[in-house]
C-alpha positions as CSV (number, residue, x, y, z in Angstrom):
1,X,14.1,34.7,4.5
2,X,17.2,32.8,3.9
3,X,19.2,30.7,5.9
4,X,21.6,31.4,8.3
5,X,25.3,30.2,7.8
6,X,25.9,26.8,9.1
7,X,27.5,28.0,11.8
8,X,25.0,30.0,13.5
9,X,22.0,27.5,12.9
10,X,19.2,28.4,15.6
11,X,19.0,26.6,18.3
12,X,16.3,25.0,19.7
13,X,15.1,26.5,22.9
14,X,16.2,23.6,26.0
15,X,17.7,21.3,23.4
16,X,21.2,22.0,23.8
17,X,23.0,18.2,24.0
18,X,25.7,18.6,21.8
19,X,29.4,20.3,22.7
20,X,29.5,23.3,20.2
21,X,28.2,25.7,22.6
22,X,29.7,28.5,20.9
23,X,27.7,27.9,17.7
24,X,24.5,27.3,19.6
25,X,24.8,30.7,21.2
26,X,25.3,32.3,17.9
27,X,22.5,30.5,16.5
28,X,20.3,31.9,19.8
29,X,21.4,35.1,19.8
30,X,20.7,35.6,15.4
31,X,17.0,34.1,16.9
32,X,16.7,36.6,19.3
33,X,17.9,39.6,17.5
34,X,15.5,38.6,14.9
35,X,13.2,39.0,17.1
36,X,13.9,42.0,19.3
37,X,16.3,43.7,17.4
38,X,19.8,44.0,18.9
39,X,19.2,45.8,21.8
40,X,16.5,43.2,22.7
41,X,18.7,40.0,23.7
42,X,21.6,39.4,26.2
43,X,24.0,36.8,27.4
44,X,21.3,35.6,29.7
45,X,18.9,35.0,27.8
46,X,20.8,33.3,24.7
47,X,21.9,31.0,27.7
48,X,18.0,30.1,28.5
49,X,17.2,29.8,25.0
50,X,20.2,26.8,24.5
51,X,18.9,25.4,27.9
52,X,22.4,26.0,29.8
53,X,23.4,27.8,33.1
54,X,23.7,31.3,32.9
55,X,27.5,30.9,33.8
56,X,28.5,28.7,30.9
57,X,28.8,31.3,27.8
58,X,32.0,32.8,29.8
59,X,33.5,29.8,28.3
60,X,33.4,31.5,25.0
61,X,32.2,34.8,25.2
62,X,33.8,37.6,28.0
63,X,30.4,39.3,27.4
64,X,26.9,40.5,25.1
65,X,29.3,42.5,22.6
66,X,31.8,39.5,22.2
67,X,29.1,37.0,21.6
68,X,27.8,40.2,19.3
69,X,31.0,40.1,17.6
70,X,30.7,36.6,16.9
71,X,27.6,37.3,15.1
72,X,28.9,40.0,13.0
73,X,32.2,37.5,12.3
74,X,29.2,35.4,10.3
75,X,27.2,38.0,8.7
76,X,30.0,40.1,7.4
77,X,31.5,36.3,5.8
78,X,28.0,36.2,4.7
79,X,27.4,39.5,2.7
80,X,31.0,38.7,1.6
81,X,29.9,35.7,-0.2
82,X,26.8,37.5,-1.8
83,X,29.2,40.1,-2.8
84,X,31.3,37.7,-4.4
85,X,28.8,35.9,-6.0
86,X,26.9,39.0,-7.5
87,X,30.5,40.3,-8.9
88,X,31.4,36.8,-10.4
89,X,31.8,36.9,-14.5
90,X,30.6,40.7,-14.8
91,X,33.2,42.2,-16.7
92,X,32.1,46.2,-17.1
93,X,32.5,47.8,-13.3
94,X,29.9,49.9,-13.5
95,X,27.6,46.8,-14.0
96,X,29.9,45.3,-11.5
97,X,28.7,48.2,-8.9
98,X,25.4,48.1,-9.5
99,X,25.1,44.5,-9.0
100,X,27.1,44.9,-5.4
101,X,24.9,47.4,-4.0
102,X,21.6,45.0,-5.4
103,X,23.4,42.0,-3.4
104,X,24.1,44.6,-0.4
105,X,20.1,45.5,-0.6
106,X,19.1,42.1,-0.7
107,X,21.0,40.6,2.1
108,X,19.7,43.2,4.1
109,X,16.1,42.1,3.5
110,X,16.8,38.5,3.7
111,X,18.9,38.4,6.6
112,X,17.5,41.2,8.8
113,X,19.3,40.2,12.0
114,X,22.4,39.2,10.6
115,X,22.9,42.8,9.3
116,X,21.4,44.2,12.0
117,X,24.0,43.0,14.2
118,X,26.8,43.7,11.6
119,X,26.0,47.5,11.6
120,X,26.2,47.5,15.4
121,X,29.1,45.5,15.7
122,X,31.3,47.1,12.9
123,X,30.8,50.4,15.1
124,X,33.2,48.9,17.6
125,X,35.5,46.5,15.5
126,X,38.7,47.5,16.4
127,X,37.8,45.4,19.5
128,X,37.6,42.2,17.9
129,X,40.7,41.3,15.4
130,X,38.2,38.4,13.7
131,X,35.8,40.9,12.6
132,X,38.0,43.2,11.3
133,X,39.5,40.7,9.4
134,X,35.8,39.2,7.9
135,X,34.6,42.7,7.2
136,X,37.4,43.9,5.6
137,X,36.5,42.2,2.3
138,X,32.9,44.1,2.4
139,X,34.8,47.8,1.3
140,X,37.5,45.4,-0.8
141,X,34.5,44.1,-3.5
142,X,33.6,47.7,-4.0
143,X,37.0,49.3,-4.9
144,X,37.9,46.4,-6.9
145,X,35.7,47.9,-9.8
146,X,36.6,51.8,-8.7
147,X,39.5,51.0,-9.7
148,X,38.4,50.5,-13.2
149,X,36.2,54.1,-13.6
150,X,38.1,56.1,-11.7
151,X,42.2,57.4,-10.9
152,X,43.6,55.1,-8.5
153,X,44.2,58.1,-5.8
154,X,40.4,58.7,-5.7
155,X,38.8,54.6,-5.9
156,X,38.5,54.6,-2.3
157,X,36.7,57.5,-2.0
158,X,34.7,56.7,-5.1
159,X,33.6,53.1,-3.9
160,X,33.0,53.7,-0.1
161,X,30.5,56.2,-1.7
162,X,28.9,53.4,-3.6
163,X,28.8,51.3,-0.5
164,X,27.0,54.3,1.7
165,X,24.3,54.5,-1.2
166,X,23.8,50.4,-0.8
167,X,24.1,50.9,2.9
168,X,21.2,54.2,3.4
169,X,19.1,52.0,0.8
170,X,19.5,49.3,2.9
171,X,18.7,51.1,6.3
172,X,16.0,52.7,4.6
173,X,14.0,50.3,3.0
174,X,14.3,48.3,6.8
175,X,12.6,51.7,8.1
176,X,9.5,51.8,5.6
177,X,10.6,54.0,3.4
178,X,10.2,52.2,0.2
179,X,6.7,50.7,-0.5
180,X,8.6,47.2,-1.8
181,X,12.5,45.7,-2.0
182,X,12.5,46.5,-6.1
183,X,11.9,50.0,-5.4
184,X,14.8,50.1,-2.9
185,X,16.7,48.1,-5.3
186,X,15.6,49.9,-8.9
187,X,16.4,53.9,-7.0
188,X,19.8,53.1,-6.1
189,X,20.5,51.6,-8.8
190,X,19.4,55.2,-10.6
191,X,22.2,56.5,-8.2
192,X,24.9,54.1,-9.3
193,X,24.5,55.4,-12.7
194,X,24.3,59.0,-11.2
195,X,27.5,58.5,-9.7
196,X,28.7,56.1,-12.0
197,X,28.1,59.4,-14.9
198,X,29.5,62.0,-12.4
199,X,33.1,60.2,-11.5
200,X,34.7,63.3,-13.2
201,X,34.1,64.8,-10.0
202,X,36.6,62.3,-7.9
């Protein structure tokens, strides 16, 4: 599994001595979500696992779904960076797509609790003006290349359709669905094409 952005780093359970709490709660709370899954961790506990009182995240965080947020803030900047990376010097779009929704499918895998907590924290975004702002750019790297296969009216449409085919390959291969990652990543890759070949319809 990859890292972490620097920025939520796990913390070390009782070794909190330095004065970023923010960051170490971050870093607890991507620990415990990797470990209990979203639902599984709250304020309280992050607090035990940085080794500080149970009052002191206030400081930062008016509750779980801020410090949440904060999470999602630093896995949406992460997938935006994959994103960017995978799209870099790939001049045909539909090549363009396909490697997006690969990137999408792989950070998924790699950084189970980061994306984890981006899907449950994009639900309620309008909340938090930073997240909107950091996962904004995850619909932008799609329709940048819609652009280019399909009438300007309908890229929108065309890419968010992309994304929801990275996304359910995404969710599904963290369910079991697929028997390995290169299936996940080979059949929607298949579907880019599909849709890719179909864009008459848009």
């Amino acid at each position: 599994m990859s890292k972490p952005a620097v920025e939520a780093a796990p913390a070390r359970k009782g070794r909190y001595h330095h004065g970023d709490l923010r960051s170490a709660l971050i870093g607890a709370a991507v620990e415990l979500i990797g470990e209990r899954g979203v639902r599984g961790f709250t304020l309280a506990e992050a607090s035990r696992r940085v080794g500080v009182a149970g009052s002191a995240p206030y400081r930062h965080f008016a509750d779980r779904d801020a410090l949440l947020a904060a999470v999602g803030v630093v896995a949406a900047k992460r997938l935006v960076e994959r994103l960017d990376k995978a799209a870099a010097g790939r001049e045909a779009p539909a090549r363009t797509l396909a490697s997006l929704v690969v990137a999408y499918i792989d950070f998924a895998a790699e950084d189970r609790p980061l994306f984890e907590a981006l899907i449950t924290a994009t639900s309620r975004k309008e909340r938090y003006p930073d997240l909107v702002e950091a996962a904004d750019p995850i619909a932008l790297a799609f329709v940048s290349p819609a652009r280019s296969l399909v009438a300007e009216r309908a890229a929108a449409d065309f890419a968010l359709g992309i994304m929801a085919l990275a996304h359910g390959h995404a969710v599904l291969f963290g369910e079991g669905a697929f028997t390995t990652r290169k299936e996940a990543v080979d059949r929607a890759v298949v579907a880019v094409r599909a849709l890719v070949a179909g864009r008459d319809e848009f």
